[in-house]
C-alpha positions in Angstrom: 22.1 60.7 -15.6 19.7 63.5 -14.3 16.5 63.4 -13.3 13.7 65.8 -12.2 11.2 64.6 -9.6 9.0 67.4 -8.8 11.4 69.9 -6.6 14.3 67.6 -6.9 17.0 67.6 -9.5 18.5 64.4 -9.1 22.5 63.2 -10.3 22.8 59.5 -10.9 26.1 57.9 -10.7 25.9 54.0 -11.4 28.2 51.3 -11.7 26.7 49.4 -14.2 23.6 49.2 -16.7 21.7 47.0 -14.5 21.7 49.3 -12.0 21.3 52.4 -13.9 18.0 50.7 -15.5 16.8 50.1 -12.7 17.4 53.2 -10.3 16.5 55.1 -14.0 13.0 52.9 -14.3 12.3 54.0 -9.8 13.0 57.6 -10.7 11.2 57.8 -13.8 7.7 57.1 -11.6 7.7 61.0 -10.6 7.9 62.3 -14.0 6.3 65.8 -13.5 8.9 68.6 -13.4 8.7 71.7 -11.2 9.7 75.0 -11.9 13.1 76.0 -10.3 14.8 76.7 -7.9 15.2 72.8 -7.1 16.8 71.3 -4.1 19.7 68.5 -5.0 19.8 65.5 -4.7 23.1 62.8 -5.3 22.5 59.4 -5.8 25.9 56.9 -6.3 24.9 53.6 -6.6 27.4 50.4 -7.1 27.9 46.8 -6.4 29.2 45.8 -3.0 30.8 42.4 -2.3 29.0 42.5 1.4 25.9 43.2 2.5 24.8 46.4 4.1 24.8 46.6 7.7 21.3 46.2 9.7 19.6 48.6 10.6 17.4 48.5 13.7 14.6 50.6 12.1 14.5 53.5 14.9 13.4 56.2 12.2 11.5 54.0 10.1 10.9 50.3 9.4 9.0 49.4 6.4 8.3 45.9 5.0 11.3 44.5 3.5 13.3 48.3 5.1 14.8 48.8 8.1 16.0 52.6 8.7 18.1 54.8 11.3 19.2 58.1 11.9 22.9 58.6 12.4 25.1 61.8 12.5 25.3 62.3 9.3 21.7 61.5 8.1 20.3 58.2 7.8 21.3 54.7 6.9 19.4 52.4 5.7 19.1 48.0 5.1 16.7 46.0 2.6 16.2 41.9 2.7 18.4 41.3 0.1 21.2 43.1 1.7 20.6 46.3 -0.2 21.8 49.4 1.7 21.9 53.4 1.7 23.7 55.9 3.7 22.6 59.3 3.3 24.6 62.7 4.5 21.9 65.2 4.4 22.8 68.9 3.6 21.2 72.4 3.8 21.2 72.9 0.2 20.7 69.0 -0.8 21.8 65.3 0.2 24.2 62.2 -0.9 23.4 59.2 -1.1 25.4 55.6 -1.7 23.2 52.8 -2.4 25.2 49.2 -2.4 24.0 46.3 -3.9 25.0 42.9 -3.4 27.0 41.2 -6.4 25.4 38.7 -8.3 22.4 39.0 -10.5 19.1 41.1 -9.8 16.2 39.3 -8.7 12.9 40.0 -7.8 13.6 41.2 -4.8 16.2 43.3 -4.9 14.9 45.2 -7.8 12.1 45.8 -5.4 15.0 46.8 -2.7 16.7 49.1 -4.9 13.2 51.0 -5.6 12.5 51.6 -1.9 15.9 52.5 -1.5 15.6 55.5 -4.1 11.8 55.9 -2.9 13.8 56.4 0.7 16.0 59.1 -0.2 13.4 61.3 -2.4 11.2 61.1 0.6 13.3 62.5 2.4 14.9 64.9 0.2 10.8 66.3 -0.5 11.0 66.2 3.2 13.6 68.5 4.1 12.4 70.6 1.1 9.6 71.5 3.4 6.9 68.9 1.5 4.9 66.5 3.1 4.5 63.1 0.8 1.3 61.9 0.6 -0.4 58.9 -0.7 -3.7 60.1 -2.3 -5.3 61.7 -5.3 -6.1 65.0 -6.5 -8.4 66.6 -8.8 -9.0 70.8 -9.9 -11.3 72.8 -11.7 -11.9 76.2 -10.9 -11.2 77.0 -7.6 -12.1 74.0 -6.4 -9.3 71.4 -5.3 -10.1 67.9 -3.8 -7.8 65.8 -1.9 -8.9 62.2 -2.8 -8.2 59.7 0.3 -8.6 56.0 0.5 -6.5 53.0 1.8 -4.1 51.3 -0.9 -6.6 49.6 -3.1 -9.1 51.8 -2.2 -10.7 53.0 -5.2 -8.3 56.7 -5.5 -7.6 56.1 -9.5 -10.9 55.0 -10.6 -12.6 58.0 -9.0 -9.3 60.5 -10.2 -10.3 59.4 -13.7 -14.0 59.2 -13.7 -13.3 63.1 -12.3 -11.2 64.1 -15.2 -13.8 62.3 -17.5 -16.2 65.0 -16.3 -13.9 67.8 -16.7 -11.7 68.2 -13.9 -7.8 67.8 -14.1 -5.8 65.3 -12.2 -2.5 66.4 -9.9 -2.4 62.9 -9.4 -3.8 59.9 -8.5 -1.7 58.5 -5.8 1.6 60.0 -5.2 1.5 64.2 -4.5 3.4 66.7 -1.9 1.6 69.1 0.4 2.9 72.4 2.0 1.5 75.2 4.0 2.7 78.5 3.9 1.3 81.9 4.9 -1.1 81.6 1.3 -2.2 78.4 2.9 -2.2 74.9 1.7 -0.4 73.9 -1.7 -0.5 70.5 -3.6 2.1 69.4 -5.9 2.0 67.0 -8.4 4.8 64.4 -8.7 2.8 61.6 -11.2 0.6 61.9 -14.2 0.1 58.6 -14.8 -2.4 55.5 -13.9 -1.6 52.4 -13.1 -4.9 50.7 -14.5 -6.2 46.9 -14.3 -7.4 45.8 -17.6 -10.7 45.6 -16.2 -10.7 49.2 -15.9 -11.7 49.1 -19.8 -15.5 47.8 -18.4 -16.1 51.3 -17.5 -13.6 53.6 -18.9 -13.5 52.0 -22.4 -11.4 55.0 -24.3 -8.3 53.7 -22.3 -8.6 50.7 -25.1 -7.0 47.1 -25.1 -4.7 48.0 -21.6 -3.6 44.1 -22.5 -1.2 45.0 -24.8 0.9 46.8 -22.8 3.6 45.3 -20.4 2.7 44.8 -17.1 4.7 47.5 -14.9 5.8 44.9 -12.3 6.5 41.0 -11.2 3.3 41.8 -8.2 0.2 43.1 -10.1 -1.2 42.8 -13.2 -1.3 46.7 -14.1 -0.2 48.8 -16.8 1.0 52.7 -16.8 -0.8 54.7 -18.8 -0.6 58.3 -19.6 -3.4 60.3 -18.3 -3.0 63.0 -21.3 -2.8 60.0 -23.7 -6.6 59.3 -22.6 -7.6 62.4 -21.9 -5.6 65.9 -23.6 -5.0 68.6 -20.9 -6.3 66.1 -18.4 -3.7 66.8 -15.9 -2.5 70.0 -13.6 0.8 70.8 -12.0 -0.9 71.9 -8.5 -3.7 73.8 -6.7 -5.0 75.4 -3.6 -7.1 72.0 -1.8 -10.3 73.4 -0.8 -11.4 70.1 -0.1 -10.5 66.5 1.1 -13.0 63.6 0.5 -12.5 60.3 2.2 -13.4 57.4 0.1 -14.5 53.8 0.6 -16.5 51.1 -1.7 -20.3 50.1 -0.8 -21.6 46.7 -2.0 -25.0 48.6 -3.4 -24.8 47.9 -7.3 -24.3 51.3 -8.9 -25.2 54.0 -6.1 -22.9 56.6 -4.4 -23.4 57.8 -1.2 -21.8 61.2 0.0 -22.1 62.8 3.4 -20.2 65.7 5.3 -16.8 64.5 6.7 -16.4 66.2 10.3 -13.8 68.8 10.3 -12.5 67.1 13.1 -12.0 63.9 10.8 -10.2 66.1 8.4 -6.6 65.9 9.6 -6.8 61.9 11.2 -8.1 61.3 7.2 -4.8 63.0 5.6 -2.6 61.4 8.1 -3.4 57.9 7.3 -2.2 58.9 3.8 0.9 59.8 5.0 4.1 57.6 6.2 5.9 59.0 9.7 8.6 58.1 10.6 10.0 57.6 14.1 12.7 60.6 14.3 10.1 63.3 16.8 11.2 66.4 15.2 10.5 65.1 11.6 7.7 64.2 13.1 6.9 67.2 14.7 7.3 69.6 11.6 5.0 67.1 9.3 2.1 67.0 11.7 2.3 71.3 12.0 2.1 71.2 7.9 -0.8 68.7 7.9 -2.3 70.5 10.7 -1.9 74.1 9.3 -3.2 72.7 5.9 -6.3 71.3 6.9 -7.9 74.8 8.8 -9.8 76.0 6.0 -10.6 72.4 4.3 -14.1 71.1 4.0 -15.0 67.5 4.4 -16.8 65.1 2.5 -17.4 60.9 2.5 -18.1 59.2 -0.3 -19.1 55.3 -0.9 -18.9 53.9 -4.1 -20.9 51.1 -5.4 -20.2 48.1 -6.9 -19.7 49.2 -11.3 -21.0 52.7 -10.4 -18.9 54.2 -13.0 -20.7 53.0 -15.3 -22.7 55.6 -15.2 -21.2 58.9 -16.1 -24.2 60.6 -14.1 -23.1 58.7 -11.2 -20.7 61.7 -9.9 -23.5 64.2 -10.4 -24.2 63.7 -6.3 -20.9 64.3 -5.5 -20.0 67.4 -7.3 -23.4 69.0 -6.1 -22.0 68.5 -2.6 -18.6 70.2 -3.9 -20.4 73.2 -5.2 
């Protein structure tokens, strides 16, 4: 199987068709295909009789993932016994995922997808992008970073944007470089993953209950942007700004203030994951650094069913202009 996930091209080798549906389903989230030249990336995933080996989680330790750097790269343990080892190259990596035997449950179906998650991280990584967890939105020469903690309101305000004319890079998931041009966003996912209440203020997404739910943990559905809205979406811009976003409790208002440049960079780096290794460290903070120099800042507090109101955003892309 091959796969493209933004400047990846990615080789799947799998032992069986659980496995392949599932390692197919976690690539299949960062659907948006860059131009070449692409960076490879190997993935051979099987069964295993034992499970992986622990890792201490010196590079990184997530929730149910334990990482560490070792000579060759990194290895890697899940909960359920779920492990990686990855030999990283110059011109792309390897990776062997092992799975227990037995059959798939919850939990390692969620193993297997951080597992994956793990090694296109890194491979964006040493492709010189910096992952980040936020939304983005162009028209024009105007490009806004979208920041918020998980939960925090990103997708509704990515799509009430692209309502209004603007087109989505994404509305979660995106990589961020810097070069001598300045900073460049990527886009990775053009799709939503939308609440059926979303309907009560976005009603051409129509009856989101009759799709399947995307996952055992929420009660979301994925949904094509460009189904909703045609020519809705954008491979990548030039950010010219970053807006950090919370909710209010006011019924309907938005509030929007200038965001200190100073606030710019601590903003963008609580969107971003990093991991204990210093010099991976080191290179991510000089991108995110370098990227914010020429950014403006704005905050923006969004009341309770303010979408309702198309007009609603008319404050905010004043303060854009």
């Amino acid at each position: 199987m091959e796969f493209f996930c933004g400047p990846l091209h990615v080789s799947v080798r799998a032992g069986d068709a659980a496995l392949r549906d599932k390692v197919a389903e976690a690539l299949s989230l960062y659907n948006f295909r860059w131009t070449p030249p692409y960076r490879r990336l190997d993935l051979d995933v099987a069964r295993s009789t034992v499970p992986a080996a622990r890792a201490a989680g010196r590079f990184l330790q997530c929730a149910r993932m334990s990482v560490d750097a070792v000579d060759s790269g990194l290895t890697a343990s899940s909960m359920s016994g779920a492990g990686a080892v990855g030999r990283l190259g110059d011109a792309g990596d390897e990776w062997s995922i092992s799975v227990p035997t037995g059959n798939l449950t919850v939990g390692s179906l969620s193993d297997i997808e951080d597992l994956v998650g793990l090694a296109l991280t890194t491979g964006w990584r040493r492709g010189g992008w910096v992952p980040v967890h936020a939304g983005a939105v162009v028209r024009g020469k105007r490009c806004v970073l979208l920041c918020a903690a998980s939960g925090g309101g990103k997708t509704t305000l990515t799509l009430a944007l692209v309502r209004r004319g603007w087109q989505a890079i994404g509305d979660d998931k995106l990589l961020l470089a810097c070069s001598g041009e300045g900073p460049r966003v990527g886009a990775l996912v053009h799709t939503c993953n939308l609440h059926p209440q979303t309907r009560d203020w976005f009603p051409e997404v129509g009856d989101l209950e009759r799709l399947p739910v995307y996952s055992a943990w929420t009660d979301k559905r994925r949904v094509p942007i460009e189904t909703v809205w045609p020519g809705g979406t954008s491979g990548g811009g030039l950010p010219t700004h970053v807006v950090q976003l919370s909710r209010g409790d006011v019924e309907g208002k938005i509030r929007v203030e200038p965001l200190a440049h100073a606030e710019i960079l601590p903003t963008l780096l609580r969107q971003t994951v990093l991991p204990g290794d210093p010099a991976v460290t080191r290179q991510m903070l000089r991108t995110l650094a370098a990227a914010t120099q020429g950014l403006q800042g704005l905050r923006i507090e969004v009341g309770l069913n303010a979408y309702r109101d198309d007009a609603c955003l008319d404050i905010l892309e004043a303060a854009l202009e």
